[in-house]
C-alpha positions in Angstrom: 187.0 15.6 45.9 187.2 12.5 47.5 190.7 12.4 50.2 192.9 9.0 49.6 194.1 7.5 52.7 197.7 7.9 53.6 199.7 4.6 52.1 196.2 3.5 49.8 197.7 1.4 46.5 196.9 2.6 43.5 197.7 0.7 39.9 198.9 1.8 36.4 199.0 -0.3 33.1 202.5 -0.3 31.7 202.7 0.4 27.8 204.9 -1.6 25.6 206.7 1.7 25.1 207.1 2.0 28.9 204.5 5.0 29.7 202.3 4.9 32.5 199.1 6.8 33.5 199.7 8.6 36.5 196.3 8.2 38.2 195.0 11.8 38.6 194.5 12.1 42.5 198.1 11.0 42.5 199.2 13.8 39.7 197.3 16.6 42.3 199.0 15.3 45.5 202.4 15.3 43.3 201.1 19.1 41.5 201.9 17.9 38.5 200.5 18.3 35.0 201.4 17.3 31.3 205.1 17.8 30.3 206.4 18.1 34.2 209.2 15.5 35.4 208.8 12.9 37.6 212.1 11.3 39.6 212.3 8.3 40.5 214.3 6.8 43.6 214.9 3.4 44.3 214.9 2.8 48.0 215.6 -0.9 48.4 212.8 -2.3 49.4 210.5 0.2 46.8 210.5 2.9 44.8 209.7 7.0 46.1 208.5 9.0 43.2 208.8 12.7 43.1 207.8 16.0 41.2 211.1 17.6 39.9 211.3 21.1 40.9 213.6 23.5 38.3 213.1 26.5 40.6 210.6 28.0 42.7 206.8 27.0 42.8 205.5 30.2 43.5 207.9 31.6 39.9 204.9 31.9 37.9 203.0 33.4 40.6 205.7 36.7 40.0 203.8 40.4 39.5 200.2 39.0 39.3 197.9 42.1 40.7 200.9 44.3 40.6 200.5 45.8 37.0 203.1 48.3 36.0 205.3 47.7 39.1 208.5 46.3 38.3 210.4 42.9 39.7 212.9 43.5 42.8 213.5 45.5 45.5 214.6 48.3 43.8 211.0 48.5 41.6 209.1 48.4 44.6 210.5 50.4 47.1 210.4 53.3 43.9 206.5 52.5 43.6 206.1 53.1 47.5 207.7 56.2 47.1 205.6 57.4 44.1 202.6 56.4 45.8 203.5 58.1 48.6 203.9 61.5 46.7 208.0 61.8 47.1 210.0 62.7 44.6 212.7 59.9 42.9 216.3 60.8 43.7 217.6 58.2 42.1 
């Protein structure tokens, strides 16, 4: 993939319905995809656009290579026991 230079212009074609294409090297700098929010902040002499972030990036990331371990502290420090061949006194 090609790098954009730091402060290069890019263009988008405003719909009569007010949507605009979000050219795609922009949309991967942003990590954005369909259905994410965009805010945007007027700062005078231009406008900053930003993803909208609900809660953390790495959420969906949760468990992945961890099957049948549980979520929290709790869950994993019970898996290190098991693994380590101690008995649950919980």
């Amino acid at each position: 993939m090609k790098r954009q230079a730091k402060g290069m212009k890019r263009q988008a074609k405003l719909t009569s319905k007010g949507q605009i294409t979000v050219p795609r090297d922009i949309r991967r700098r942003l990590g954005v995809r369909a259905g994410d929010k965009l805010e945007f902040e007027d700062k005078g002499d231009g406008v900053q656009v930003k993803a909208v972030r609900d809660g953390s990036v790495f959420e969906k990331y949760a468990g992945i290579g961890n099957p049948g371990i549980g979520s929290g502290r709790k869950a994993i420090q019970k898996w290190i026991r098991e693994i380590r061949g101690h008995e649950d006194d919980e």
